[in-house]
C-alpha positions in Angstrom: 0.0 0.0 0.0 1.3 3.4 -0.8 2.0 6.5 1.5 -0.9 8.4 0.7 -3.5 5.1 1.6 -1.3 4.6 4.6 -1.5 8.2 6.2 -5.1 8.6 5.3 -5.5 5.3 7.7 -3.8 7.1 10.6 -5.8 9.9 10.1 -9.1 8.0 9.9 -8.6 5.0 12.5 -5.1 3.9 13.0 -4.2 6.7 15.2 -6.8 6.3 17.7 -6.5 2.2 18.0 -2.6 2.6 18.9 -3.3 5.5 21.4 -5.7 3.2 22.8 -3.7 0.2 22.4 -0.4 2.6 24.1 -2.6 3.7 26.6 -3.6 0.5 27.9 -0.3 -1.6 27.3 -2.6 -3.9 25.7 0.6 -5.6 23.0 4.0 -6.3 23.9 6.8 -7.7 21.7 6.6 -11.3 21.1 2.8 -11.3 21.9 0.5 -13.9 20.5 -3.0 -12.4 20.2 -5.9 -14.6 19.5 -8.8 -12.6 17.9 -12.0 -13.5 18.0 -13.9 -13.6 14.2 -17.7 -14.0 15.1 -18.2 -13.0 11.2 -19.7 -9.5 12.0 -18.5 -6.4 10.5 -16.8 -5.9 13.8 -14.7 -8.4 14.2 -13.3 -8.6 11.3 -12.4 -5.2 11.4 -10.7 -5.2 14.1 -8.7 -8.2 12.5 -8.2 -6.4 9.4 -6.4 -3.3 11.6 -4.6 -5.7 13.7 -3.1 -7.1 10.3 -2.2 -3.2 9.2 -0.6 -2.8 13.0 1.0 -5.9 12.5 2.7 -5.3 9.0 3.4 -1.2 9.4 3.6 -0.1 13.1 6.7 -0.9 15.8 4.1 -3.7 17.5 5.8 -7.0 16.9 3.1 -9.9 17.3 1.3 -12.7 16.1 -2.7 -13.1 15.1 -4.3 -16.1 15.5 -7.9 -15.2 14.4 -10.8 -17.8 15.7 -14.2 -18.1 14.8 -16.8 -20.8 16.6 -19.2 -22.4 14.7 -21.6 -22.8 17.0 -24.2 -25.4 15.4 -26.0 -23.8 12.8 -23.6 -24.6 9.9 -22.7 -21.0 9.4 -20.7 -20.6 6.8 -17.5 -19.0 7.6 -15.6 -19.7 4.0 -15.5 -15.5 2.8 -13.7 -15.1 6.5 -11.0 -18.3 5.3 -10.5 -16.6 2.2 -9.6 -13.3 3.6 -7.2 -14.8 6.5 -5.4 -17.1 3.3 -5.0 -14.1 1.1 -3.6 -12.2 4.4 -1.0 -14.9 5.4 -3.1 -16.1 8.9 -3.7 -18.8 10.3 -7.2 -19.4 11.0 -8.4 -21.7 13.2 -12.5 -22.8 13.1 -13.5 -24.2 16.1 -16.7 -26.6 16.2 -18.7 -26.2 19.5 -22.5 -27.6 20.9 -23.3 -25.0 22.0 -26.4 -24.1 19.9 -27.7 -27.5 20.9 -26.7 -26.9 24.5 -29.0 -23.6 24.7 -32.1 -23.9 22.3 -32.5 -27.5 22.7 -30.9 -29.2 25.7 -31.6 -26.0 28.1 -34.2 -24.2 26.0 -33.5 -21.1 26.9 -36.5 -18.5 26.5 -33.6 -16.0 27.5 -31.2 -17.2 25.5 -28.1 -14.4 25.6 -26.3 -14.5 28.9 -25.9 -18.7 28.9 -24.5 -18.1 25.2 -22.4 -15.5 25.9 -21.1 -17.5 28.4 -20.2 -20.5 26.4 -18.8 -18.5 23.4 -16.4 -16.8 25.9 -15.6 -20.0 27.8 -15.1 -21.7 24.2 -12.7 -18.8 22.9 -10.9 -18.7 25.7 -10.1 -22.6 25.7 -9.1 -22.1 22.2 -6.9 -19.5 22.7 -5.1 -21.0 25.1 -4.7 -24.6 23.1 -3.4 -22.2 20.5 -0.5 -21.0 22.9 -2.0 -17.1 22.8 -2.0 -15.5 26.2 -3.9 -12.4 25.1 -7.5 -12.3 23.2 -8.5 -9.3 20.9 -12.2 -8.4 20.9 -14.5 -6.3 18.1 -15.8 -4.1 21.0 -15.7 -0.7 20.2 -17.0 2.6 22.1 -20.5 2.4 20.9 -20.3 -1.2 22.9 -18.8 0.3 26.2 -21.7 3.0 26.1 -24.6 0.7 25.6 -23.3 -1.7 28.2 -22.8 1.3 30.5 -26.9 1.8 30.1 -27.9 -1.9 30.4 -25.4 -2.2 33.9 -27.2 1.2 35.0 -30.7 0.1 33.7 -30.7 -3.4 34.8 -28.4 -3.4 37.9 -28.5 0.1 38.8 -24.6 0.2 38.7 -22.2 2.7 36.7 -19.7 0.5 34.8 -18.5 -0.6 31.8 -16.0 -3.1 30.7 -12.4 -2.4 30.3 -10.0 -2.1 27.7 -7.4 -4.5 29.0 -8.7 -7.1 31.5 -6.5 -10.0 33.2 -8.6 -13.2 34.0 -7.1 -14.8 37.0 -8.7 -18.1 36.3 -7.4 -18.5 32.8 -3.9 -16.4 32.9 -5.8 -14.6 29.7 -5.4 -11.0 28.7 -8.6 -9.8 26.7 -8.2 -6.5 25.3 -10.3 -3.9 23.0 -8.1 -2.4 20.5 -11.3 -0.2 18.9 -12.5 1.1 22.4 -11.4 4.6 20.8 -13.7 4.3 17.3 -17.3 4.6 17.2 -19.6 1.9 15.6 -19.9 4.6 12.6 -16.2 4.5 11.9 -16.1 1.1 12.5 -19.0 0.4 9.7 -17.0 2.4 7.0 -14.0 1.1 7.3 -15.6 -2.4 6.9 -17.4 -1.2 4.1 -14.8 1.1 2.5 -12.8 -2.0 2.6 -15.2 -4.5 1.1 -14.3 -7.2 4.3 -16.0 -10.8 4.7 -18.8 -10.0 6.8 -20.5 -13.7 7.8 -24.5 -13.8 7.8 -26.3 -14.2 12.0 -27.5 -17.6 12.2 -28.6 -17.1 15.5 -32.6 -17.5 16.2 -31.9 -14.9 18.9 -30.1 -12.5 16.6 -32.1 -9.3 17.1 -34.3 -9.9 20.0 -31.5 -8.6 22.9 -32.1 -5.8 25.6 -29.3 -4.6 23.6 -30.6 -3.8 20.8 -33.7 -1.4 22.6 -30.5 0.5 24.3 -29.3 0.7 21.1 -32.3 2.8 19.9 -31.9 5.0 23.2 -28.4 5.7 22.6 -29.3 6.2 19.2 -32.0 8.4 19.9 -29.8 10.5 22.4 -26.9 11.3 19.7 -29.3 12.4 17.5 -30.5 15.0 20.5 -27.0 15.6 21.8 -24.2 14.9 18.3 -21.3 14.7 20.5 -22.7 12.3 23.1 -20.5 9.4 22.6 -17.5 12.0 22.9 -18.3 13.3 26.4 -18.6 9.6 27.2 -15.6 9.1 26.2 -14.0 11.5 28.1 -16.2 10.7 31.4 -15.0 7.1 30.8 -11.0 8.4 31.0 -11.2 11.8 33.0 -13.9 11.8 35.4 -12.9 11.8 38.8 -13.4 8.0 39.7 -12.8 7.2 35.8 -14.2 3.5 34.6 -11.1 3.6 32.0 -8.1 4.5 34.4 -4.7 3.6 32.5 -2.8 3.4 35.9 -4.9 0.5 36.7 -2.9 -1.9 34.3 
């Protein structure tokens, strides 16, 4: 890619993902970084600027990228074709857990125990793939609407965070796009034509999610730089949710 292409991806995205990923010492030298494909346009954007960090920037690392298929034959073959064109090693991992919740459990609320299994399964994976960090499509639109569902639903102010140790595992999970909205996010997918992977999911849709997705919708329309001044409250506030000196 030339220099022209190359500085008009710092100035659009690049820029923000390494302040966030400097910021919160998410990549060392020598790291191996699984990355979580589900198939949407969000994860494999994030892999597609983790393979421009990887190739131009002073991060030395390794992707693995992983997708689960999950039970409902998804078809993950535009994903395969990307990661061969790009050099990666992709690694598909089969899993019962579509069987587990819809017909074993038959879950009427089927999210949480899902969630749950996906994360359990990536981690595993990860860790038979000898990766001791995991790379996750979040971006800030994400840490904002669960911000409202932890407030609306538990009554607590929090979010996730950025870079996250899990004791139990020895993992690392961190969010390189915590700094890009889901608008940027969506261009650069489509601006870059990438392998996004059809929702099997009989659930897909139907999450409290996706009604605080309309109110934070509705409130950037009301207030345009909403998602800004959450930004900021997240990092500057006086008990910030996103506090670098915590890593």
């Amino acid at each position: 890619m030339n220099r022209k292409i190359r500085r008009n991806y710092s100035k659009w995205f690049l820029t923000k993902v390494k302040h966030a990923i400097i910021d919160f010492k998410m990549i060392q030298d020598g790291d191996k970084i699984a990355v979580g494909v589900s198939g949407g346009k969000d994860s494999i954007t994030l892999l597609f600027i983790l393979n421009l960090l990887k190739k131009w920037s002073n991060f030395k690392f390794d992707i693995y990228p992983i997708s689960l298929e999950l039970g409902f034959n998804t078809d993950f073959s535009p994903v395969e074709q990307f990661c061969r064109e790009e050099g990666l090693p992709y690694h598909v991992e089969k899993t019962d857990i579509g069987k587990i919740v819809f017909d074993i459990r038959k879950e009427k609320n089927p999210c949480a125990l899902c969630s749950n299994l996906r994360r359990g399964a990536l981690h595993e994976t990860a860790i038979k793939l000898g990766c001791r960090k995991v790379a996750l499509g979040h971006h800030l639109d994400d840490a904002i609407e669960t911000f409202f569902l932890n407030l609306f639903y538990t009554g607590q102010m929090s979010t996730f965070k950025p870079n996250t140790f899990l004791d139990r595992t020895g993992l690392w999970l961190i969010r390189p796009m915590v700094y890009l909205t889901r608008e940027t996010v969506s261009a650069i997918a489509k601006a870059e034509n990438l392998p996004v992977v059809q929702n099997p999911c009989p659930a897909s849709g139907k999450t409290k999610r996706e009604d605080i997705k309309e109110v934070v919708n509705y409130l950037q329309k009301r207030y345009p730089k909403i998602k800004e001044r959450f930004l900021t409250a997240f990092l500057k506030s006086e008990s910030p949710l996103w506090d670098p000196k915590q890593i």
